[in-house]
C-alpha positions in Angstrom: 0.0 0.0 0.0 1.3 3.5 -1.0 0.7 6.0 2.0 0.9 9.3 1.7 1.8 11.9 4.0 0.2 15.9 3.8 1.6 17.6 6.4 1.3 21.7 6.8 0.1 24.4 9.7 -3.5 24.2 7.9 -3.8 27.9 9.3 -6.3 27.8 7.8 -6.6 25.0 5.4 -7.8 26.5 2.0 -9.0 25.1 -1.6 -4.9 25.5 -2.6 -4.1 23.1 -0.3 -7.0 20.7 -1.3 -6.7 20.8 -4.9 -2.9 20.1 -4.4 -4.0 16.3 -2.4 -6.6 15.9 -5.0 -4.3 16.2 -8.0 -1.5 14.2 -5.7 -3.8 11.0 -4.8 -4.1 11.0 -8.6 -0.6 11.5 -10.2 1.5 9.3 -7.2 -1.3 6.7 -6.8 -1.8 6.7 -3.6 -4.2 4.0 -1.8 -4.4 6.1 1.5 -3.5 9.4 3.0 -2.7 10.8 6.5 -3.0 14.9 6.4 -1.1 15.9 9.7 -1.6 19.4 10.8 1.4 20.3 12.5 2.1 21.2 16.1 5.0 23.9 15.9 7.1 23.7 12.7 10.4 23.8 13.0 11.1 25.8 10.0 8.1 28.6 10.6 7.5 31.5 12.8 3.5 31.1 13.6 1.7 34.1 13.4 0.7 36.5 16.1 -2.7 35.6 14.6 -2.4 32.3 14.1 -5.6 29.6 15.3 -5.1 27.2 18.2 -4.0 23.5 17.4 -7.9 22.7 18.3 -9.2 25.0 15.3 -7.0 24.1 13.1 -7.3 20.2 13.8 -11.1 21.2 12.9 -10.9 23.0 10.2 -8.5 20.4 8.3 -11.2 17.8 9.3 -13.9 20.1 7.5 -11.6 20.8 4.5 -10.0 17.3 3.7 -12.9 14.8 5.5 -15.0 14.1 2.2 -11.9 12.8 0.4 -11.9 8.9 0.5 -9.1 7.1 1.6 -8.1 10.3 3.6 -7.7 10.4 7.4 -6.8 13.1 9.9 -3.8 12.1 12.0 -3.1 14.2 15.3 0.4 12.5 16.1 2.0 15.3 16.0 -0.2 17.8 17.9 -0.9 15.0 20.5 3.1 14.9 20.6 3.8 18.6 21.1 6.9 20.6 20.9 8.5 21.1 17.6 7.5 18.9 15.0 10.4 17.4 13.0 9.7 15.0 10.7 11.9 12.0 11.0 10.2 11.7 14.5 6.4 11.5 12.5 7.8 9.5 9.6 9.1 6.9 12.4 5.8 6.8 14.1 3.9 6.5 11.0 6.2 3.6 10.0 5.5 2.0 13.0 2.0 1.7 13.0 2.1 1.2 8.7 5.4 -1.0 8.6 4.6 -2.7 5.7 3.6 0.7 3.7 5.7 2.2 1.2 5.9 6.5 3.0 5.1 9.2 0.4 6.2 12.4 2.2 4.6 15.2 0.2 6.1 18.5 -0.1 6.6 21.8 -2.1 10.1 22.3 -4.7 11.3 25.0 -1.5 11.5 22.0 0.8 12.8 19.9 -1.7 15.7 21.8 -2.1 16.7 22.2 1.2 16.3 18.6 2.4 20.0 18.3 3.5 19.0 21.0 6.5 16.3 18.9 8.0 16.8 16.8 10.8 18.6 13.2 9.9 17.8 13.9 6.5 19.8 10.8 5.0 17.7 8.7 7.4 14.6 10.2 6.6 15.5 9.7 2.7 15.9 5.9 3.4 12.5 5.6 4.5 10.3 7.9 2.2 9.6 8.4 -1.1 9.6 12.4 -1.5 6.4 13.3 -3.7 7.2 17.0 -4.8 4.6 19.5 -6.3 6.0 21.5 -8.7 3.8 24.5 -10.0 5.5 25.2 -14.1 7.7 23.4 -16.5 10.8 26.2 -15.1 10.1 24.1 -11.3 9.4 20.5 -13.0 13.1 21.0 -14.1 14.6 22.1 -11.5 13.3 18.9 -9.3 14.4 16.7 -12.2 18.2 18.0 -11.1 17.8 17.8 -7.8 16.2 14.4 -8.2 19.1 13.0 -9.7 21.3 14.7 -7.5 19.8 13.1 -4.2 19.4 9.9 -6.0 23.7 10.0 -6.7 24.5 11.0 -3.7 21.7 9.6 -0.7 19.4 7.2 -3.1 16.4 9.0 -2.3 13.6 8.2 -4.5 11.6 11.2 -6.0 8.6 11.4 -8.1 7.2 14.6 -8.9 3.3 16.2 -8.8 2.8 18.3 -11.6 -0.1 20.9 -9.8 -1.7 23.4 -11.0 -1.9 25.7 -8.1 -4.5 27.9 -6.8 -2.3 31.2 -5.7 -3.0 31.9 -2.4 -1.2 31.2 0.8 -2.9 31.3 4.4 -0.6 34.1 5.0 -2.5 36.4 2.8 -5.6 34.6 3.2 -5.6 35.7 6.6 -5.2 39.1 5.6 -8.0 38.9 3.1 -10.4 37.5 5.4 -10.0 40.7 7.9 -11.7 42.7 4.9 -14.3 40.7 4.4 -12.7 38.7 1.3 -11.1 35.9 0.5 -14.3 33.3 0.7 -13.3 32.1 -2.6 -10.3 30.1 -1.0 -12.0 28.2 1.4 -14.3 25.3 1.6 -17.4 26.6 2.9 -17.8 24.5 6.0 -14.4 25.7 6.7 -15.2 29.3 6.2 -18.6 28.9 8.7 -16.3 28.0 11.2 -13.8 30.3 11.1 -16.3 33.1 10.8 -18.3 31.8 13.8 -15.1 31.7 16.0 -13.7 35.1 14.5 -10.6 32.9 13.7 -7.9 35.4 12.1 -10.2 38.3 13.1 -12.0 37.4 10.3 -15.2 39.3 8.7 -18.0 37.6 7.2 -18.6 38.7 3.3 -22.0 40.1 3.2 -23.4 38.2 0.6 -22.8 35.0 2.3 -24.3 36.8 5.1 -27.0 37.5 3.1 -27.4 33.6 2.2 -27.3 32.4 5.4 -29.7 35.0 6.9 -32.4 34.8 4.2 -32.1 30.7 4.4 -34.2 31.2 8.2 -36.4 33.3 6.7 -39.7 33.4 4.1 -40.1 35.2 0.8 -41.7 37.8 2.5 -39.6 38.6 5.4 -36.5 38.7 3.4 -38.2 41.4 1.0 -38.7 43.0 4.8 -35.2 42.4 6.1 -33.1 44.1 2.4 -35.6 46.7 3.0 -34.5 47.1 6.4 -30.8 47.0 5.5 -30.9 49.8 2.8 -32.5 51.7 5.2 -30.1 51.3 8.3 -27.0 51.6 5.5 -29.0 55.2 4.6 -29.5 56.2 8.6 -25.9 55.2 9.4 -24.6 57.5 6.8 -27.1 60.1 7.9 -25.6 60.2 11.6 -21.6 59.0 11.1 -22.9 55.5 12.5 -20.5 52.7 11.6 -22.3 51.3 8.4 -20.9 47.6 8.1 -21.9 47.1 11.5 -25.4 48.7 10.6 -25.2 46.3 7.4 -24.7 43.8 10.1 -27.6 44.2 12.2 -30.3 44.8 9.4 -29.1 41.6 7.6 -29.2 39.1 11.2 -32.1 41.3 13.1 -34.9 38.6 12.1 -32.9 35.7 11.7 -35.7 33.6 14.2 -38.6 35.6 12.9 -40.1 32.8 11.4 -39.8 30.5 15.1 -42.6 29.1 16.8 -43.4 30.6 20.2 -42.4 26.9 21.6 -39.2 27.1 19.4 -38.3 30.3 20.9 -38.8 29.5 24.2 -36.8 26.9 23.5 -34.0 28.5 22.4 -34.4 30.7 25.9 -34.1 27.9 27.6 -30.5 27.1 25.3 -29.1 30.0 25.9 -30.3 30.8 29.2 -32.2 34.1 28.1 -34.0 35.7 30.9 -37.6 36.7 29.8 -40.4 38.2 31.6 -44.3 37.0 31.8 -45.0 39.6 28.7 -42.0 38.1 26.9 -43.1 34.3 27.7 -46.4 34.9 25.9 -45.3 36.8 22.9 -43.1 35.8 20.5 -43.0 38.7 18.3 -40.7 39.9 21.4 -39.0 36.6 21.9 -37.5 36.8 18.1 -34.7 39.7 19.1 -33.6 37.9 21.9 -33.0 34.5 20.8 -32.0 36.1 17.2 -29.3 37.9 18.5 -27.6 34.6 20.8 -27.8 32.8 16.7 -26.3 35.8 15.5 -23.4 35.7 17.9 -23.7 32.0 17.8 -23.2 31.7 13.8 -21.9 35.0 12.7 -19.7 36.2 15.8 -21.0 39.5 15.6 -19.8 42.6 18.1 -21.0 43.1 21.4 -22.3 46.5 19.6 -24.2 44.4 17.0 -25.7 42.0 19.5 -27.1 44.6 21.6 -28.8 46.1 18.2 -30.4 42.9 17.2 -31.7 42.5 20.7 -33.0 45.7 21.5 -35.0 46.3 18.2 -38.3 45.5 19.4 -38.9 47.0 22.2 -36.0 49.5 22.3 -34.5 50.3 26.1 -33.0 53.6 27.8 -30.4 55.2 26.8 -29.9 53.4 23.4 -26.5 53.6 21.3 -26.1 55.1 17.9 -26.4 51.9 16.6 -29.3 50.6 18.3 -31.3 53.6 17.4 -30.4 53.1 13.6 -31.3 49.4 13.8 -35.1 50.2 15.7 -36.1 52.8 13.1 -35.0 50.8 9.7 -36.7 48.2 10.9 -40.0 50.7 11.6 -39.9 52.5 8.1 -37.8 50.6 5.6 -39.2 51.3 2.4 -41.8 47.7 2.7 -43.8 49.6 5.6 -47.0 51.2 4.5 -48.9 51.9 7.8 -50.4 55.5 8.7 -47.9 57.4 9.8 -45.0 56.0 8.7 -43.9 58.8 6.2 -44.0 61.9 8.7 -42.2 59.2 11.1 -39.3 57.9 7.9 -38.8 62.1 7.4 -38.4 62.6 11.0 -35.4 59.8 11.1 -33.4 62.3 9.0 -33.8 65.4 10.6 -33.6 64.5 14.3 -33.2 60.6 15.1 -34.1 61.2 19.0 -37.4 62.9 18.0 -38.5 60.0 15.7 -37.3 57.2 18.6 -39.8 58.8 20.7 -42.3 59.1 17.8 -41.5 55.2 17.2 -42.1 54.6 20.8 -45.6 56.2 21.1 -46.8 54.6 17.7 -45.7 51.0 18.7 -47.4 51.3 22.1 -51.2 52.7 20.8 -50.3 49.9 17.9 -49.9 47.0 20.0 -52.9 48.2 22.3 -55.3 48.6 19.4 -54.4 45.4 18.5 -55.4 44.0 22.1 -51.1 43.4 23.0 -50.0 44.4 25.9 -47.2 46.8 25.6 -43.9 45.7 26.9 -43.1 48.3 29.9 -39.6 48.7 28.4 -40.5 50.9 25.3 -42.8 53.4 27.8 -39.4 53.6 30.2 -37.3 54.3 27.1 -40.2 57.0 25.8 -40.0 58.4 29.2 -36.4 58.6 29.2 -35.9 60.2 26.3 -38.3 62.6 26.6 -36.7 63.5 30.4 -33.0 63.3 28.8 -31.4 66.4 27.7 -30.2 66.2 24.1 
């Protein structure tokens, strides 16, 4: 049996790496691969940003699992320190000894073999599979080849790949800007966004995606609504607009719930909700929506507090949590009485149309036999007692 060895930091794993062990099973034949995310190179300084040994154990599993014949081997993270690799190769041998050892590498590693650790040992018990990215690097390994072969009798076979160009390196740049989604498998990318791996931002439209997948036809006409209109109200008041975007595009991501499935979810995330609350699940939706939000999308503290507040509003509301209460009460869907004195209001003095919002959603909710929640009449009453 030919087994080969994929060893790298993984951090993070991305569709270079997988289209490289794709094309490699191919070309070199092999009948069974062990991908070993490392535990401290040897020949890399990790990042200041780098993902713990448990993430990135996790995401290889999410980018590599689906391939057959292709297992996840944690030697050397369960071994710690620096990670050399005549010490895996050995292990590996001893729990495969009748496997033929394809160690897998790039042309840079290639070439400087004879400054790894017991190199000539480590020669005499693999066969080096090299990927080589253009004709200019397929020659260059074909010297080298024959060079090693002279002098150690290392066996070589070479991987012609055809690479994708990225490196995590500049991935992890990428994914701080909300880019780079491209490059990654996207059970990998949910992960990394829901940890906030790499400080990483999540790309709208997948935000999008995933928001409008909870949600029915008409709610997701509600929520762009509501977005355009927060985006419009941030830039109207210097509010931050991509956490705006934020906000508008998660604030009804459990809309659609059951009152049992949002007690539920209380009950999860050990939500505190009053007698009013327990009974009405239009007010249970920003509560349990904003623990998915944070659960799924790792959103700020600052976004959280948006999505939870935006029913019934509280004192002394941020910027942001204004923004996000009043695009959800006039986006451009909303066609009730009132709601175009109230939309004009929003842009001339945001306080005056919070209390405006206030006073409409409690005669609303009573008309409609609702009890209003005595949080909205404290925040009406604050606002109009607050000096602004």
């Amino acid at each position: 049996m030919r087994l080969g060895i994929y060893g790298g930091t993984f951090d993070p794993p991305h569709m270079g790496h997988f289209t490289a062990l794709e094309t490699a099973i191919e070309q070199l034949k092999l009948d069974k691969v062990l991908v070993i995310p490392t535990y401290t190179p040897p020949h890399k300084e990790q990042a200041s940003n780098t993902a713990s040994c448990e993430d990135r154990l996790m995401m290889t599993e999410l980018c590599f699992g689906e391939l057959d014949n292709v297992e996840i081997w944690d030697g050397e993270m369960q071994r710690g320190g620096k990670s050399y690799t005549i010490d895996t190769v050995r292990q590996i041998k001893g729990e495969y000894p009748d496997c033929e050892i394809v160690l897998m590498m790039g042309t840079d590693m290639y070439v400087s073999l004879e400054t790894w650790r017991e190199y000539q040992e480590l020669l005499k018990l693999v066969t080096c599979g090299v990927f080589t990215r253009n004709e200019g690097e397929y020659s260059f390994v074909e010297d080298q080849k024959m060079f090693l072969e002279a002098l150690y009798g290392a066996k070589t076979e070479t991987v012609r790949n055809h690479p994708v160009e990225i490196s995590s390196t500049q991935l992890r740049e990428m994914l701080c800007k909300r880019q780079g989604r491209q490059y990654l498998k996207e059970s990998v990318y949910a992960y990394i966004i829901s940890k906030g791996l790499f400080g990483a931002k999540p790309d709208f439209d997948w935000m999008r995606c995933k928001a409008y997948d909870m949600l029915n036809e008409r709610r997701i006409r509600h929520v762009a609504g509501c977005e355009a209109e927060a985006v419009s109200l941030a830039n109207r008041w210097g509010c931050d607009v991509e956490l705006a975007r934020e906000a508008a595009i998660l604030h009804d991501i459990t809309k659609k719930l059951t009152l049992t499935e949002q007690l539920n979810l209380c009950d999860e995330y050990g939500i505190i909700i009053d007698d009013i609350e327990r009974r009405e699940e239009k007010l249970l939706h920003s509560k349990t929506g904003a623990y998915i939000a944070k659960e799924r999308f790792n959103v700020s503290d600052e976004v959280f507090n948006a999505i939870f507040w935006h029913t019934t509003g509280k004192e002394d509301m941020s910027l942001l949590e204004k923004v996000i209460y009043l695009a959800d009460y006039v986006e451009p869907g909303r066609d009730f009485d009132g709601v175009l004195p109230l939309r004009a209001m929003c842009y001339v003095d945001i306080d005056a149309a919070l209390c405006m919002g206030f006073e409409m959603s409690i005669e609303d909710m009573r008309e409609h036999g609702i009890e209003p929640h005595g949080r909205t009449a404290k925040a009406l009453e604050w606002l109009k007692n607050t000096d602004r």
